[in-house]
N, C-alpha and C positions, 0 to 999 in steps of 0.2 A: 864952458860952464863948469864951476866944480861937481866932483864925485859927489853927490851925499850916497848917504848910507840907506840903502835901498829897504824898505817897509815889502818884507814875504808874507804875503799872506798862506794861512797853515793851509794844506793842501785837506780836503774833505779825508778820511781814511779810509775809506771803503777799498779803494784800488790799492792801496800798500794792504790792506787786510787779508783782501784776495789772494795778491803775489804768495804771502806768507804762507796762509792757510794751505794754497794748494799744491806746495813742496811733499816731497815724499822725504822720507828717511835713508840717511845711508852713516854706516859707523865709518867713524876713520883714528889712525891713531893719530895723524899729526893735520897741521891745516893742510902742510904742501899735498896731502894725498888727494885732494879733490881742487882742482884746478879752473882758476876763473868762472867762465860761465857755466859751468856742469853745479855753482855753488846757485842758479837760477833753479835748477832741476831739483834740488834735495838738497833739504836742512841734514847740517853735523854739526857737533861741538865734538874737538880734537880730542880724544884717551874718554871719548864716552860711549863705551864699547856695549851697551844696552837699547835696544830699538823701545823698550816700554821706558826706560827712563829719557831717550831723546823726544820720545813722543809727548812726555809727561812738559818738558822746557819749550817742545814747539809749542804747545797748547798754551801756555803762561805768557809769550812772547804776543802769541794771535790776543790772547785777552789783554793785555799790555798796551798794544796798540789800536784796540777797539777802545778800552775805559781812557785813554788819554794816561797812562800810570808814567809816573817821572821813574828813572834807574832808582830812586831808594823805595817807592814802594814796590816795585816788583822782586828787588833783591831782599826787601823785608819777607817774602811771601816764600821765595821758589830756595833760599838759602836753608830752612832747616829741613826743608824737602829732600835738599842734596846731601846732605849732613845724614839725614834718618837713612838715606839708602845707600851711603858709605862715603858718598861719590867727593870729597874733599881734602883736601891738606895733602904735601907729599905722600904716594906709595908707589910696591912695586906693578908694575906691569910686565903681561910680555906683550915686546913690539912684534908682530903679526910680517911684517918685512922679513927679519934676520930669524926671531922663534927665541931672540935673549929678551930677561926681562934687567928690565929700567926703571929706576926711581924716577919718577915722574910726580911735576906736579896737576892734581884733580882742580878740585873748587877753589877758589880764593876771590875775597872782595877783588883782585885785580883782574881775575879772569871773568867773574860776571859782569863787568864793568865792560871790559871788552866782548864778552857774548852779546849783550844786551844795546849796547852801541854799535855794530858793525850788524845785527838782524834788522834793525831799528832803521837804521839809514840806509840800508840795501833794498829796505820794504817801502819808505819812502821817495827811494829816485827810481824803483821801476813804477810805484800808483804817478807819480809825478811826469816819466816817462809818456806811460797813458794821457795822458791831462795834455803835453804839449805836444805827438800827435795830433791829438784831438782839435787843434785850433789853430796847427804852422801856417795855415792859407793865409789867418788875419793876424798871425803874431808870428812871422816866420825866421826870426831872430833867438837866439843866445847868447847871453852874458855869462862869465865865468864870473863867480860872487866868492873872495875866501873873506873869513875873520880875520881881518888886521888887527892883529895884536898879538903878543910876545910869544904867541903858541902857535902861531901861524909858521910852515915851513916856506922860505925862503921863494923855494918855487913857486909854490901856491899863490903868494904874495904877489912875483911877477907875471902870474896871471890875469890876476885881477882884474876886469877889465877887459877882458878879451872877448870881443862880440864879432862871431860869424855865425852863418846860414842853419836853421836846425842840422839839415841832413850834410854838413861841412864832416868831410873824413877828422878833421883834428878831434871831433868829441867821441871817434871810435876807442880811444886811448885814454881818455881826459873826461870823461862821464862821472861826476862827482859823486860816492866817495872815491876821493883815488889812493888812498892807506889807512892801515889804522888810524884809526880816531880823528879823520879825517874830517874837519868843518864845513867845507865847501858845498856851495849850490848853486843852480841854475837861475836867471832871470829869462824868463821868457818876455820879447818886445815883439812891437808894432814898428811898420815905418815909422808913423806917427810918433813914439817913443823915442825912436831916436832924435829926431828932429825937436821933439820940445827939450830933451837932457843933453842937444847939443855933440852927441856921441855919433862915431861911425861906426861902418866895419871894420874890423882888423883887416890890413891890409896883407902883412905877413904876420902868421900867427905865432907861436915862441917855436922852436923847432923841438922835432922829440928826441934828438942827441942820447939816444940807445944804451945800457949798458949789458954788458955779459953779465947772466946771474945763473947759478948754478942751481938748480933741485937737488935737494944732497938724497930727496928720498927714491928719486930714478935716477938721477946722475945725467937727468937730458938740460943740454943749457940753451939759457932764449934771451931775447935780448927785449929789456924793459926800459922801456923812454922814462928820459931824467924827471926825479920829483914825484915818480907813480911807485909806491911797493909793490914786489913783486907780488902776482896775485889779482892786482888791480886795474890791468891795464886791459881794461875790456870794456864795452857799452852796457850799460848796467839794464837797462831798457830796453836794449833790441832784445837782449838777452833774455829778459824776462822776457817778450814777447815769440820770441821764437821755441821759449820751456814749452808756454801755454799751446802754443801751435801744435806741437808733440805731443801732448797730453791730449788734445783735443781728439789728433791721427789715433792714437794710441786706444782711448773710448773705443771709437767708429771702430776702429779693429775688433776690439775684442767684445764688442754687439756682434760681429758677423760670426752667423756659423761656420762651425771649426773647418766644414771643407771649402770654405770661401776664402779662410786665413791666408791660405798660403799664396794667393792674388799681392797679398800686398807685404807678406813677409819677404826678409832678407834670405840671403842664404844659408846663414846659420839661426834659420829660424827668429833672428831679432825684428819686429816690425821697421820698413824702410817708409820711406816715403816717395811714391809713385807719381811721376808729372801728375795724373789727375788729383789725389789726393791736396799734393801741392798747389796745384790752380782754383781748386776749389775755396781752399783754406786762404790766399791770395785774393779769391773774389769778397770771401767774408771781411775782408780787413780793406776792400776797395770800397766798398758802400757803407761800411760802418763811415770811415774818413769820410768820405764825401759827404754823406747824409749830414754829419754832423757839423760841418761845416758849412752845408747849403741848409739843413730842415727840409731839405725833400726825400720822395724817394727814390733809390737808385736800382736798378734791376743790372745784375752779371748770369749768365747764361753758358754752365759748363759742360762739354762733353764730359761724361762722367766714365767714358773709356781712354778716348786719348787725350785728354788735357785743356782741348782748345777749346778757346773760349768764342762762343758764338755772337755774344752779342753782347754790350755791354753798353745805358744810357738810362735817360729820366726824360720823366715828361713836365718838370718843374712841378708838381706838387706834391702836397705833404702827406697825402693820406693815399695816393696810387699811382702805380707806373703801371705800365700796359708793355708785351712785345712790341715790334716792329710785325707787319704782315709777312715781311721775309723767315725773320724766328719761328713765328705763329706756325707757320707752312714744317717746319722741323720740328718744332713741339709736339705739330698732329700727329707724328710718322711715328707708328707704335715699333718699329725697330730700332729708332734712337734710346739713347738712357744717357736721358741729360737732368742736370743739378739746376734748378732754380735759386739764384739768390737775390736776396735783397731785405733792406733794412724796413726797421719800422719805427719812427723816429719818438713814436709814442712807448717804445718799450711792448708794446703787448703782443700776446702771441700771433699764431695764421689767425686770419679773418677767416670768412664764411667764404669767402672770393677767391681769397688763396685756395681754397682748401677743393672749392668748385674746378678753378681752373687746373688745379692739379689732377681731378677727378676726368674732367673733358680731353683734356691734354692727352694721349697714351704715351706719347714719347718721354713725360716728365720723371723721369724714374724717384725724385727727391724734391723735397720744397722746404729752403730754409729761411727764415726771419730773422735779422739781426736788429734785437732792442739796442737805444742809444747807452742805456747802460752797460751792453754786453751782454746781456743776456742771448741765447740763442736755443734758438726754435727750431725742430726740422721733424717733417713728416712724409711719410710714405703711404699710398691708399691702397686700399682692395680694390684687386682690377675686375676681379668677380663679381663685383657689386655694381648696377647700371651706375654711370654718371650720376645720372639728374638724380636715382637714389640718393647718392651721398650728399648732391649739394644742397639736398631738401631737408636733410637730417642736419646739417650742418646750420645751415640759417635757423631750423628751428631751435635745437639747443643752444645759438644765441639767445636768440629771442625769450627761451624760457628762462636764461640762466640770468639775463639784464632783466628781468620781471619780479626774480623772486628777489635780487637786489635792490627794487628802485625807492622802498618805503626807506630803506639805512640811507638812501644818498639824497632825497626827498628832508629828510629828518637833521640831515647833516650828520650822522653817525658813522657816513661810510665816503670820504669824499671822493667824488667822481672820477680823478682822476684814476685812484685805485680799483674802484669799482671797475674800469676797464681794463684793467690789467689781468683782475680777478676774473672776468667775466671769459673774459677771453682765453685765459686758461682753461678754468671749468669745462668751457664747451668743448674743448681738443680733444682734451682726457678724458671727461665721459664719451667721444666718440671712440678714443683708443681703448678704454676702459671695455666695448661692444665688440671690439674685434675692427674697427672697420677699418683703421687704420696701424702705423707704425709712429709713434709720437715720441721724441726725446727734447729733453730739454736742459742746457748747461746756463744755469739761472745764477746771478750777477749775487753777492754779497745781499743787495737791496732789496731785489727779488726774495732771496730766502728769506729772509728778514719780512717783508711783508706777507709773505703765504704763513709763516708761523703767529706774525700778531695778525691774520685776520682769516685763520684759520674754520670759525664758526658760520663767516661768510663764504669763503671758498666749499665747504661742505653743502650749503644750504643753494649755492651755485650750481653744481656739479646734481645734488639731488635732483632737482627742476628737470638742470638739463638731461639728463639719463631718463628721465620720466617723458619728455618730449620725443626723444631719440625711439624709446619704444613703441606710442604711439604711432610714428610715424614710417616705423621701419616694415 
């Protein structure tokens, strides 16, 4: 069957938004000084030696790819920004390497051209990344897609066309973009896909025939597969998914009191990452995948000192998984301190159930939630407090917080599915709001976005429930 020209549909941007926004800042003078996936970890733009003026270009960028803005209106906007605050046309610098300074070029229509096209498309193949995750079970195929035509590099060209396995080592190297101003994208397939377009797998993929490339700014040389700039030859996706994982470790550390730190710090004080840490952070991303793939829920079960993982299954539904009587028996043991995980396919935070069994459980040291959005829930209770106390407070601030919303969802002002989201939060927080618990929550682009436009209701939620809570406490 002939090639046509494959119809991509635009990817939603919330997850390329995400990627963006939750970059940290680091100055550099040249690109070579921050290297491939460390560029997951923290936004630079090269000789822009100011943290309030990179932060000023990250924010422009995040809003750029939220409004949908094409490179001339955001170069219209963020250009006499750069101009008011010096930052443009040849000047001297010193390079921070040697301590000489160097004429150097700042701003110019070609380098916002290039900021704004390599932030742009590095933010869209990790949200994209996320997105084909999220579905390899029933689409577990990759296409390499370039632009054919006169601007296409030679190699890219002989890619074209090349469909293996998502998790195939070839796209560890070859993760589109793979250079400047780089066109290329991803087709995610079905069996079925292939079978109606007549395509297979690649059977042998093009080889990555290596070259020696030199860093002139360390003088260390590594060897970059043909057709990739150096720079590029990394998984754009894993990468971003492994930033986030760090950043997540990274929270959870520094929530802990300072004499707990040094539990999970390196030896020069830098936070590491400790098997449990790891496994725990392993189970959030085994029930997210699954969940999202099946719509049930999936329960992992972490030693939350050495790593292992106790137990890990579903009971094929959507709205509860239960232990095994085997787990249950290790949940009871109030000298364990194990991590509860599991998703919640409706996005909303702990239930009244969670939050019960967390409470019964003494072994439970932590109880987290994974929304199918990302969002992420985790809680810890007062062991001070009886049980059946908190699980009585808990259902009731349900209860009161779904009450004093049901006239906006009755009326159509508030539709329901939100109103569960809303509700659900409410109740947590007005219980952490009380003391009774430990509540955090790393809330998805969507989530923020909703708690801000339905702010009036999450307030009038939270009221009820706090008002229930102390009756009943």
């Amino acid at each position: 069957m002939a090639d046509p020209t494959p119809t991509l549909t635009p990817l939603p941007p919330e997850e390329a938004i995400g990627f963006l926004k939750a970059k940290g800042y680091r100055v550099s003078f040249a690109w070579q000084d921050m290297w491939q996936a460390e560029h997951a970890h923290a936004f630079t733009v090269a000789k822009m030696m100011k943290a309030d003026l990179l932060a000023e270009v990250h924010g422009s960028l995040v809003k750029a790819i939220a409004d949908g803005q094409s490179y001339e209106q955001w170069a219209a906007d963020i250009e006499p920004r750069l101009q008011a605050a010096g930052w443009w046309g040849r000047k001297p610098m010193v390079d921070p390497a040697d301590g000489r300074a160097k004429v150097v070029q700042l701003g110019s229509p070609r380098r916002l051209r290039i900021i704004f096209d390599t932030n742009v498309r590095m933010a869209q193949a990790a949200g994209q990344w996320e997105r084909i995750e999220r579905v390899k079970a029933a689409r577990p195929y990759l296409r390499y897609v370039a632009v054919k035509d006169t601007k296409t590099r030679p190699d890219h060209a002989a890619w074209h066309g090349t469909i293996l396995p998502v998790d195939h080592a070839w796209w560890d190297e070859r993760s589109p973009p793979c250079g400047w101003r780089c066109r290329c994208t991803l087709q995610q397939l079905s069996a079925r896909d292939l079978e109606r377009q007549g395509w297979t797998v690649t059977e042998n993929p093009p080889p990555s025939d290596p070259r020696p490339w030199t860093n002139k700014r360390t003088g260390e040389e590594v060897m970059v597969p043909a057709g990739v700039d150096p720079g590029f030859a990394y998984h754009k996706g894993k990468a971003a998914r492994d930033a986030q994982a760090a950043r997540l470790l990274a929270q959870k550390r520094d929530a802990l009191p300072p004499a707990l730190r040094g539990a999970v710090d390196g030896p020069g004080g830098e936070p590491s990452v400790p098997p449990a840490a790891r496994a725990v952070a392993q189970a959030e991303s085994q029930v997210l995948e699954r969940g999202r793939d099946t719509g049930h829920e999936h329960l992992v079960i972490v030693d939350a000192t050495s790593g292992t993982v106790i137990e890990a299954r579903t009971d094929g539904r959507t709205n509860t998984v239960n232990p095994s009587t085997e787990a249950a028996a290790q949940l009871a043991d109030p000298a364990r301190r194990l991590v509860v995980v599991h998703n919640h396919p409706g996005g909303s935070s702990l239930s009244p159930a969670d939050l019960s069994a967390t409470a019964h459980y003494p072994g439970i040291a932590e109880i987290r939630a994974i929304g199918h959005d990302g969002t992420r829930y985790a809680a810890s209770v007062d062991r001070t407090l009886p049980a059946e106390s908190l699980a009585t407070m808990a259902r009731a601030a349900r209860r009161a917080a779904e009450q004093a919303l049901l006239d906006a969802v009755v009326t159509g002002a508030l539709p329901a599915v939100e109103a569960n989201r809303v509700v659900a939060h409410a109740a947590v927080q007005a219980l952490a709001d009380a003391g009774h618990l430990v509540y955090t929550v790393q809330a998805s682009p969507s989530f923020d976005q909703l708690l801000a436009d339905r702010a009036a209701f999450l307030k009038a939620a939270m009221d009820a429930a706090r008002l229930a809570i102390g009756r009943t406490a």
